[in-house]
C-alpha positions as CSV (number, residue, x, y, z in Angstrom):
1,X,114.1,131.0,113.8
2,X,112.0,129.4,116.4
3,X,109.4,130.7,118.7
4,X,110.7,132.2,121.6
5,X,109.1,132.3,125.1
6,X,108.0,135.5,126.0
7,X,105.8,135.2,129.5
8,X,102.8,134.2,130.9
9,X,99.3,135.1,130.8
10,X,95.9,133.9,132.7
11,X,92.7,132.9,130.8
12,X,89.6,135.1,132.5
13,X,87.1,132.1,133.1
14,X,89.4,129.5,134.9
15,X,92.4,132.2,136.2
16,X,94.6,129.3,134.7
17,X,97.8,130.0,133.6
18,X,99.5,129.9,130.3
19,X,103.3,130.0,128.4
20,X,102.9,132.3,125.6
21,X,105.5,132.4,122.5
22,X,106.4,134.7,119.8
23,X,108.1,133.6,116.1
24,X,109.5,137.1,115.2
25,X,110.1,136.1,111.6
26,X,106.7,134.9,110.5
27,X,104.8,136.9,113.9
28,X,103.2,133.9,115.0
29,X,101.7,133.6,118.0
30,X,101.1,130.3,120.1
31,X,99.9,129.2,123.8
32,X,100.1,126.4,125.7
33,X,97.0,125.5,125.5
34,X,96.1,121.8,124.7
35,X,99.5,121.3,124.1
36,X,100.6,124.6,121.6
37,X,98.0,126.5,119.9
38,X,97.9,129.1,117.0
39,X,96.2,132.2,118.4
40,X,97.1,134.8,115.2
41,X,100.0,136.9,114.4
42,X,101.2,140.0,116.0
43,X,103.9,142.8,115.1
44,X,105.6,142.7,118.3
45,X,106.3,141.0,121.4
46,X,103.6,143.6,124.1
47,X,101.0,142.6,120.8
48,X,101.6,139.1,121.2
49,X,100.8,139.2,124.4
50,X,97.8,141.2,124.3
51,X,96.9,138.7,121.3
52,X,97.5,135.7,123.9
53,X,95.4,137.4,126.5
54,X,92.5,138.3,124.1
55,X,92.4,134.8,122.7
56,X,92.0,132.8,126.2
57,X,90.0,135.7,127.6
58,X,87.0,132.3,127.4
59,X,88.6,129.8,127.6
């Protein structure tokens, strides 16, 4: 199974914002963000987008 979109979410420096998807099978996480980056794994879909949010909270 691939990753499946699940929303959006905004980075806290630049407000930009970003696609966030969800593997369900392995729990991957990954943003587009310079093209699609890993940002960890999560359990379910509201802690992968908590994850997603956490990770570009800098950037």
């Amino acid at each position: 199974m691939s990753a499946q979109p699940l929303g959006r979410v905004q980075s806290g420096r630049t407000r930009k914002s970003y696609e966030v998807k969800w593997n369900q099978s392995n729990r991957d996480v990954y943003i587009s963000y310079a093209g699609w980056s890993y940002a960890g794994k999560a359990s379910s879909a509201g802690e992968a987008m908590n994850r997603a949010e956490a990770w570009l909270y800098d950037k």
